[in-house]
N, C-alpha and C positions, 0 to 999 in steps of 0.2 A: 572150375576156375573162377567163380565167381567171388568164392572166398580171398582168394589171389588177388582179385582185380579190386576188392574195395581194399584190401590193405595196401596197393599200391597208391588207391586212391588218397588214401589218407598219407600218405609221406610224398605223393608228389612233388610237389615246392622243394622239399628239403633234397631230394634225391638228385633233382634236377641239379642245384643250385652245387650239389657234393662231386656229381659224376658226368655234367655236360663236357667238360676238357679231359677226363680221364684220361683217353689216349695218347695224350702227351708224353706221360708218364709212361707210355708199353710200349717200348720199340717191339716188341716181340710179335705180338697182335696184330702191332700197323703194320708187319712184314706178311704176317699170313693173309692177313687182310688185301695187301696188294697183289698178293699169288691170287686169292680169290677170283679179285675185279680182273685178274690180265685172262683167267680160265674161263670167265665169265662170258668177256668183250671176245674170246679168239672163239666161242662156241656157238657165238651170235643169236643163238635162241630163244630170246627172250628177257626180261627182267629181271630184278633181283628182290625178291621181299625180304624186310628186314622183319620177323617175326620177334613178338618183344619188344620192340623197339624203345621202347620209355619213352623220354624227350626227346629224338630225335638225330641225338650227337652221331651215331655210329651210321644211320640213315643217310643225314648229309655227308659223312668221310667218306662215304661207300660213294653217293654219288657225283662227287669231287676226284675219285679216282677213273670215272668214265663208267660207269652202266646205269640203266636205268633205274633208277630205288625206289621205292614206297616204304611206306611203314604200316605195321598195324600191333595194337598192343588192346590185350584185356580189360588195363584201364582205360575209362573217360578221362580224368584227370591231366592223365601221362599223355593221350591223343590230342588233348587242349594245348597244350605244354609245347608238344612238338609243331602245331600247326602256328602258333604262336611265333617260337624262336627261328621256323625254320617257311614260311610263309609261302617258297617255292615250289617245296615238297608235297606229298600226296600223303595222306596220312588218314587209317581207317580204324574205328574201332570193333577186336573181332578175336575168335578165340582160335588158336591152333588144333586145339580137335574139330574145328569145323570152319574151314576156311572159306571162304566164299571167293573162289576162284575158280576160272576155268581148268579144265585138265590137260597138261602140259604147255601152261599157258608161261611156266617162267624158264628161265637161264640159269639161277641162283636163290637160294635160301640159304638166309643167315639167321639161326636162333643160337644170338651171343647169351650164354646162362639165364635165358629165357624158359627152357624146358626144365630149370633143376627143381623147379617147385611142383612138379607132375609126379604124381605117386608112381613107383615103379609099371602096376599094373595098366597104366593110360600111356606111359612112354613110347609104346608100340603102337597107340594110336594115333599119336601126334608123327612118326615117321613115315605110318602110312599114307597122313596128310601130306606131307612134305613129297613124299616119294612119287604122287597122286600129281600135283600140280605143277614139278618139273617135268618140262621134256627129256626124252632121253638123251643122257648126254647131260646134262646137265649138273650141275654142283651147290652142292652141301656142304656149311660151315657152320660146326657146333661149337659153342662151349660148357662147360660142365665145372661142376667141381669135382675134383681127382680126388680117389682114397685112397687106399690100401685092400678095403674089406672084398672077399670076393661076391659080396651080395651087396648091393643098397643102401648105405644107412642114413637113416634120417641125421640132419643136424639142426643145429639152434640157429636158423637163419634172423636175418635183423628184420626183415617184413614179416616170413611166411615160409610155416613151414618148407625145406629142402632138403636136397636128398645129394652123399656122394656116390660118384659110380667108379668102380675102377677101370683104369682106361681100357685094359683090353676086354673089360664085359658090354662097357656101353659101342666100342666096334665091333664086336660081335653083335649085339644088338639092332644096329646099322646095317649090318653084313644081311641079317636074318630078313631085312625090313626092302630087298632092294637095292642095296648101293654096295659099292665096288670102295675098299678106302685108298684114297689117295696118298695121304700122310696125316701124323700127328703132332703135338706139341703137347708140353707136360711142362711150367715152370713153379720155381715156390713163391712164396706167398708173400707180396712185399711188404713194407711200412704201410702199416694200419690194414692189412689183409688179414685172413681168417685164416683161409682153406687153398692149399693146391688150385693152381689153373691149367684145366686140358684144352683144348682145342683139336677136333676132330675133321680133317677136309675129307670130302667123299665123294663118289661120283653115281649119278643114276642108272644104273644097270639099261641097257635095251631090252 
């Protein structure tokens, strides 16, 4: 991930400055998003990491709907960025294959298109993380980009290398790793979008 994290490094500023309000724009996400926080707060076990987190935006919406949030993201840049705009929040810098967290220390993990730059064969180690540091009971929210292909395929991301999954491979994936699925989402691709959006909610197996 290092490679990931200096090319975020390097689009920081711009990125921030293009995608800090995004949600505005996605009734659909701020809908999942608030299924999340209410599965979250009714399970009471813990907090929510925001894995990936960039600047912060989806951090503080997360903790604006009621659980407790942090953030942590690959970049230093993007962790400057968010402690910066968001000066309440807790914000760490750190890699999803190797989290520095206790085990079954959260409630919630949210890696919004956080994981799509993970080469297929690590994606399984980043849910063993995840799967690792919820409690049972606990909930999973991915997003990805959606394909068609029933394997993998790389695409022309704007930072760094990325990959599409198709939805029912990357819940299988999920399924294999640990987690129970909740439900999905699948929408197209708006003004100035690329790629398909999935969103996957899940639940941690006991």
């Amino acid at each position: 991930m290092t490679g990931t994290g200096a090319a975020y490094d390097a689009v920081a500023s711009l990125y921030a400055e293009l995608f800090s309000d995004v949600l505005t724009t996605l009734p659909l996400e701020r809908a999942l998003l608030a299924a999340f926080a209410e599965l979250v707060l009714a399970h009471g076990a813990g907090p929510v990491a925001d894995i990936g987190c960039g600047p912060g935006h989806v951090t503080a919406h997360m903790r604006a709907l009621g659980p407790e949030t942090f953030g942590i993201d690959v970049s230093g840049e993007m962790i400057a960025l968010a402690r910066q705009a968001h000066p309440g929040l807790r914000f760490a810098e750190g890699s999803m294959l190797e989290l520095d967290l206790a085990d079954g220390s959260l409630g919630g993990v949210l890696a919004l298109f956080s994981t799509i730059h993970l080469p297929p064969r690590q994606l399984p180690l980043a849910f063993a993380q995840f799967h690792r540091v919820l409690s049972p009971g606990g909930h999973l929210l991915l997003g990805f980009l959606a394909g068609d292909d029933p394997l993998p395929r790389e695409v022309d991301h704007k930072v760094a290398p990325a990959y599409e999954w198709a939805p029912g491979a990357i819940a299988e994936l999920v399924r294999r790793n640990g987690f129970a699925e909740v439900g999905r989402l699948e929408r197209e691709p708006h003004d100035g979008e690329r790629f398909r959006s999935g969103l996957l909610l899940a639940r941690r197996r006991a």
